[in-house]
C-alpha positions in Angstrom: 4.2 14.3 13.6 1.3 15.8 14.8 1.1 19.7 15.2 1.6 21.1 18.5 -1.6 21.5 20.5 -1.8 25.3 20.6 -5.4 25.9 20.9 -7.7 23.5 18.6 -5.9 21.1 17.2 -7.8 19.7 14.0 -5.5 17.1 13.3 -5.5 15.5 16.3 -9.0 15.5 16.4 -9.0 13.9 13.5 -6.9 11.5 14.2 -8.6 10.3 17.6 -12.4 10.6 16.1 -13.3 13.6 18.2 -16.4 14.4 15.3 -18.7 16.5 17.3 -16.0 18.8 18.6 -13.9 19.2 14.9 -17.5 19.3 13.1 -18.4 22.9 15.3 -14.5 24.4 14.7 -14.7 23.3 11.2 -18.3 24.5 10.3 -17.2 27.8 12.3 -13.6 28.1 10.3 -13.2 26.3 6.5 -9.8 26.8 6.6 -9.3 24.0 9.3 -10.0 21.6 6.1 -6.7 22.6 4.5 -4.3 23.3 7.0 -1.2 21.3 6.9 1.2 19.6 9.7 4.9 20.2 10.1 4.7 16.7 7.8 2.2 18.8 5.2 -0.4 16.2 6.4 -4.3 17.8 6.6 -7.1 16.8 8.8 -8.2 14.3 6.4 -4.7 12.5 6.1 -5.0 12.1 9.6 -8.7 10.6 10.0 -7.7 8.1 7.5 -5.3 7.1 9.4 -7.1 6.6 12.0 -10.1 5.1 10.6 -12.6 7.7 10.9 -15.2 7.0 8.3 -17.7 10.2 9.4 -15.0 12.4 10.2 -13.5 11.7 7.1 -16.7 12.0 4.7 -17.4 15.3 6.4 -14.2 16.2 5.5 -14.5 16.0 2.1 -18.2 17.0 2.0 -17.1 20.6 3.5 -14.2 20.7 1.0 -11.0 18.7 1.8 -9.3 17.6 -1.4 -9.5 13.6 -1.6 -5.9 13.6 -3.0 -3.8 16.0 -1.3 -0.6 15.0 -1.2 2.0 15.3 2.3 5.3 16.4 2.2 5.6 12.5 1.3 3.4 12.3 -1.6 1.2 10.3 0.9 -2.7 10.7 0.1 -5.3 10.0 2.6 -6.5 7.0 0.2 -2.6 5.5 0.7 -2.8 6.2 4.9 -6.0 4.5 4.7 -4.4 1.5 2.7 -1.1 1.3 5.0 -3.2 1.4 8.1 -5.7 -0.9 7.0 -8.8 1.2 7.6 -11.0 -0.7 5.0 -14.2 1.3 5.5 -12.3 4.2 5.0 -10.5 3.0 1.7 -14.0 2.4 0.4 -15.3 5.9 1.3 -12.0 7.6 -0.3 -12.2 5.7 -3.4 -16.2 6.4 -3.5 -15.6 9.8 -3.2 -13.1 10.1 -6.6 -9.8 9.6 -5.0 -6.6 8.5 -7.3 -6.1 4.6 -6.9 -2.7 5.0 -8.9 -1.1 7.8 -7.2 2.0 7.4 -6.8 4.1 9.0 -3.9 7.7 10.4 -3.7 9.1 7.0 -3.6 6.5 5.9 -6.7 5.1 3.9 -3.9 1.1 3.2 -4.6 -1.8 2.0 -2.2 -1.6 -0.9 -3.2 2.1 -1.4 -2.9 1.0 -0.6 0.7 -2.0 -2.7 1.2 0.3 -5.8 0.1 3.3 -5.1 2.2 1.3 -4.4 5.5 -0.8 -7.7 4.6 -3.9 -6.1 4.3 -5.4 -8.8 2.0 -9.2 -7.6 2.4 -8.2 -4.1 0.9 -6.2 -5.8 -1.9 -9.0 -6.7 -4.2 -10.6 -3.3 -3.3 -8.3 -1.3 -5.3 -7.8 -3.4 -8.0 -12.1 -3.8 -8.4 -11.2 0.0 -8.9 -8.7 0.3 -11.1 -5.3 -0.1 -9.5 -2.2 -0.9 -12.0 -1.2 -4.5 -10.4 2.4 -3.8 -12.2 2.8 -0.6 -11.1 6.8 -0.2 -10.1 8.1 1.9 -7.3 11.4 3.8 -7.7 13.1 0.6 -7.4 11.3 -1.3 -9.9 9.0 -3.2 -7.5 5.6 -4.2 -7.5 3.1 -5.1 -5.3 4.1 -8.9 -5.8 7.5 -8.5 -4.8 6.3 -6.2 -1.7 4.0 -9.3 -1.2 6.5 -12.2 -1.9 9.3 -10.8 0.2 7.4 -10.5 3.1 5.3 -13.8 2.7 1.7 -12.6 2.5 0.4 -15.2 0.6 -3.5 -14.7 1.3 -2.3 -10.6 -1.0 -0.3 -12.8 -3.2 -3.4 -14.8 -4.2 -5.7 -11.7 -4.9 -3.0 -9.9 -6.9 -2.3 -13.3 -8.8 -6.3 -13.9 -9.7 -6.2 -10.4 -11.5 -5.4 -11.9 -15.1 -3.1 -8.7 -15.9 -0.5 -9.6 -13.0 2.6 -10.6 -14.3 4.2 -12.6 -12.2 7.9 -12.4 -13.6 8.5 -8.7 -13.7 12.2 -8.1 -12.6 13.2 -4.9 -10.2 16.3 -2.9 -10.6 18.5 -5.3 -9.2 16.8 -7.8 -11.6 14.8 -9.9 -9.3 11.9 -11.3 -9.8 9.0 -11.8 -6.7 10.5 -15.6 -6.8 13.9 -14.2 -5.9 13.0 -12.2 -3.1 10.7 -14.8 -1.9 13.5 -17.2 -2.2 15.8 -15.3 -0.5 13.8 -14.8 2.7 12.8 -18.4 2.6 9.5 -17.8 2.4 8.4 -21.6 1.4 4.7 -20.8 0.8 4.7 -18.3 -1.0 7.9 -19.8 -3.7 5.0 -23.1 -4.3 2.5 -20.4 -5.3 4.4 -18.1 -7.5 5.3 -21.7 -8.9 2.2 -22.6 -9.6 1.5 -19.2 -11.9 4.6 -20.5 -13.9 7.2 -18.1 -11.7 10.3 -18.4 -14.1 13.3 -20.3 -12.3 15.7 -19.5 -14.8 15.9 -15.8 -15.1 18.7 -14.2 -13.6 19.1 -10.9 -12.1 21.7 -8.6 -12.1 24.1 -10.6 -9.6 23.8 -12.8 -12.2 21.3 -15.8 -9.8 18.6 -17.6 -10.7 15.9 -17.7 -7.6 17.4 -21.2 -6.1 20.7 -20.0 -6.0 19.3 -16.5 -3.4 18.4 -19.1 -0.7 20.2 -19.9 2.2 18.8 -22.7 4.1 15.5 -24.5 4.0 15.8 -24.3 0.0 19.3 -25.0 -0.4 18.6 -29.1 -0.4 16.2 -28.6 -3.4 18.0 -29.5 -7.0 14.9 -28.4 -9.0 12.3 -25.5 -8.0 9.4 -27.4 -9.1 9.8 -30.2 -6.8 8.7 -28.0 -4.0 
């Protein structure tokens, strides 16, 4: 949430773009740069998510660390990924910021960027370092985030970076086939089957990726005739 409006209020400034008026308070008080929301958010958390580019590199020009983490573990440079703010993205990871940081659920920008389907921000981070097999706390990567939810145009960027493996398992032992089996999500199964998805590893329950589907799969006797 944003703070209550009491007199300036930098984060919503931030947030809505209002650069003029938060570049006078801000040059008049430094200490603007660091204060924190009831969420531990700071101005620039909040003009990331917004997609203020020149609110946000005057921001950190004047001081504002790059990485600071919310109550969350959410940086500005993860915000910015969720939200899709591309320009921003660039300008945070131009300006030093931690493609790999992980937040209190080991969730990364990336992880983000390929849940929310944000497929131009994708190759971004990984141009810049991001870990494509990086694992949250539940021992998913952006592929599975990707798979699940069908995004196939994220799926293809992850899978042309040579280090993605495409048959990590989670903690519940799936693979991004399973999950993309199980929510029938037909595109995306024929291209994880193209970069030789396994279809005999089992996970924990003990199923293979055809045996997670319900319907539309269910009349197939072999995954590679899809």
């Amino acid at each position: 949430m944003l703070a209550e409006n009491t007199s300036f209020n930098v984060h919503q400034a931030a947030y809505e773009g209002r650069y003029e008026e938060l570049k006078i308070k801000v040059l008049a008080n430094n200490r603007l740069l660091t204060q924190t929301d009831d969420s531990g958010r700071q101005a620039l958390h909040w003009a990331a998510c917004g997609g203020h580019e020149e609110i946000a590199s005057f921001l950190i020009e004047h001081g504002a660390p790059v990485d600071s983490a919310d109550d969350c573990g959410w940086t500005p440079l993860m915000i910015a990924s969720s939200a899709g703010r591309e320009q921003v993205v660039r300008l945070l990871i131009g300006r030093g910021a931690d493609v790999n940081f992980q937040n209190n659920g080991d969730h990364s920008a990336l992880q983000y960027a390929s849940s929310k389907d944000h497929y131009e921000i994708v190759p971004i981070l990984l141009d810049h370092g991001a870990n494509v097999n990086m694992q949250d706390n539940m021992g998913a990567t952006a592929l599975h985030r990707a798979s699940s939810k069908g995004n196939v145009r994220v799926m293809v960027r992850l899978l042309q970076c040579n280090m993605c493996s495409v048959n990590i398992q989670d903690k519940e032992g799936n693979t991004p086939l399973h999950l993309a089996c199980e929510e029938e999500r037909l595109a995306a199964v024929r291209l994880l089957l193209e970069h030789n998805a396994s279809t005999s590893m089992v996970n924990k329950a003990g199923k293979s990726p055809l045996q997670m589907t319900n319907t539309s799969l269910r009349h197939l006797t072999h995954m590679n005739e899809l």
